[in-house]
C-alpha positions as CSV (number, residue, x, y, z in Angstrom):
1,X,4.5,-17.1,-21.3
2,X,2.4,-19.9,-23.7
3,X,-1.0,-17.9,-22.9
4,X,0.2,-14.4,-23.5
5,X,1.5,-16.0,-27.0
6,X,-1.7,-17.4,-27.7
7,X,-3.9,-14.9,-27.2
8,X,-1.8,-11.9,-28.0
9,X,-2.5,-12.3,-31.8
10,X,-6.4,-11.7,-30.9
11,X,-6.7,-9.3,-28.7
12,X,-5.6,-5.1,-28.1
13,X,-5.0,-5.4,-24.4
14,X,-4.5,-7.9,-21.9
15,X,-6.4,-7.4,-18.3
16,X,-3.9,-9.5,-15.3
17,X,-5.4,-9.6,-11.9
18,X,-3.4,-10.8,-9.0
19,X,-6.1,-13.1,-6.4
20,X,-7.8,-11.1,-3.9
21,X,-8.9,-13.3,-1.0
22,X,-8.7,-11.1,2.3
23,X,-11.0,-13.1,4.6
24,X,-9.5,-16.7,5.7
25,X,-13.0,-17.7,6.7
26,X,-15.2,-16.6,3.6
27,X,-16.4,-19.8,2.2
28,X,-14.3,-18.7,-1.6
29,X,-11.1,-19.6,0.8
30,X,-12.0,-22.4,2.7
31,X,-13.1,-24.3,-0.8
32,X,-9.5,-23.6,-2.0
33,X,-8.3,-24.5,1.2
34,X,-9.2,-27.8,1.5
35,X,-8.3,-28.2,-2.6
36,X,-5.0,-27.1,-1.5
37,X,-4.4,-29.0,1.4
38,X,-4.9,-32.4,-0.7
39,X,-3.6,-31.5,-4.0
40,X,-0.4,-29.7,-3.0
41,X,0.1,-30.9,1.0
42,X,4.1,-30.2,0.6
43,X,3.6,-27.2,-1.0
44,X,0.2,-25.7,0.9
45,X,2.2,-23.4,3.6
46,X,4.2,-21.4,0.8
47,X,1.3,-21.0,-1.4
48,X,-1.4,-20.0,1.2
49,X,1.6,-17.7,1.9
50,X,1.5,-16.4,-1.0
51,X,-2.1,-15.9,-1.3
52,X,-2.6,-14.2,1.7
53,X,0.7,-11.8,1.1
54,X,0.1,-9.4,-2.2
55,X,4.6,-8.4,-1.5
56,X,5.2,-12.2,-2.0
57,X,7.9,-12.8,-4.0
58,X,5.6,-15.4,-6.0
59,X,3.9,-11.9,-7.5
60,X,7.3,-10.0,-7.8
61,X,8.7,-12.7,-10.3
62,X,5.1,-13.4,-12.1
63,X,4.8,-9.9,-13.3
64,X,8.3,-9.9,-14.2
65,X,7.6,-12.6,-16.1
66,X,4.8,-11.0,-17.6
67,X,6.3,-7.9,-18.3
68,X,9.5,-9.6,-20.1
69,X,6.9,-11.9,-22.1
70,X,4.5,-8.6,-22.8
71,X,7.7,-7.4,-24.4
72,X,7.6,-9.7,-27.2
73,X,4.3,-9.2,-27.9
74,X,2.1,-6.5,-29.9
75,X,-0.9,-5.6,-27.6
76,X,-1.2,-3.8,-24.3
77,X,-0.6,-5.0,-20.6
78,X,-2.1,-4.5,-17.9
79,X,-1.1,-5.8,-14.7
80,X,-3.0,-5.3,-11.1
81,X,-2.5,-6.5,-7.9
């Protein structure tokens, strides 16, 4: 992953936190709602999915990806979500 390449060089660790938006009518949502819904209107259903779901399998393949892009770097990695 481009970011963990750049920054790796810099840093000891590397902090990875999964979004936590539990209430679908906090004003945090409904702001990325509507952004969403008019940048992405094909893709909104999957994502909001995704958002709302921490067993997505959007997460499952990002921290694999993470971990196998970790691997080739020389810092630590921590992952929570």
């Amino acid at each position: 992953m481009p970011i963990l390449e750049k920054v790796a060089p810099f840093v000891d660790k590397i902090w990875v936190y999964g979004l936590s938006i539990l209430d679908a009518s906090g004003v945090n949502w409904k702001n990325i709602d509507l952004l969403l819904k008019q940048e992405y209107p094909t893709d909104y259903p999957e994502i909001r999915n995704a958002i709302f779901d921490k067993t997505h399998d959007y997460w499952t393949d990002l921290k694999a990806k993470l971990i196998d892009a970790h691997s080739r770097e020389d810092c630590v990695l921590s992952v929570h979500w």
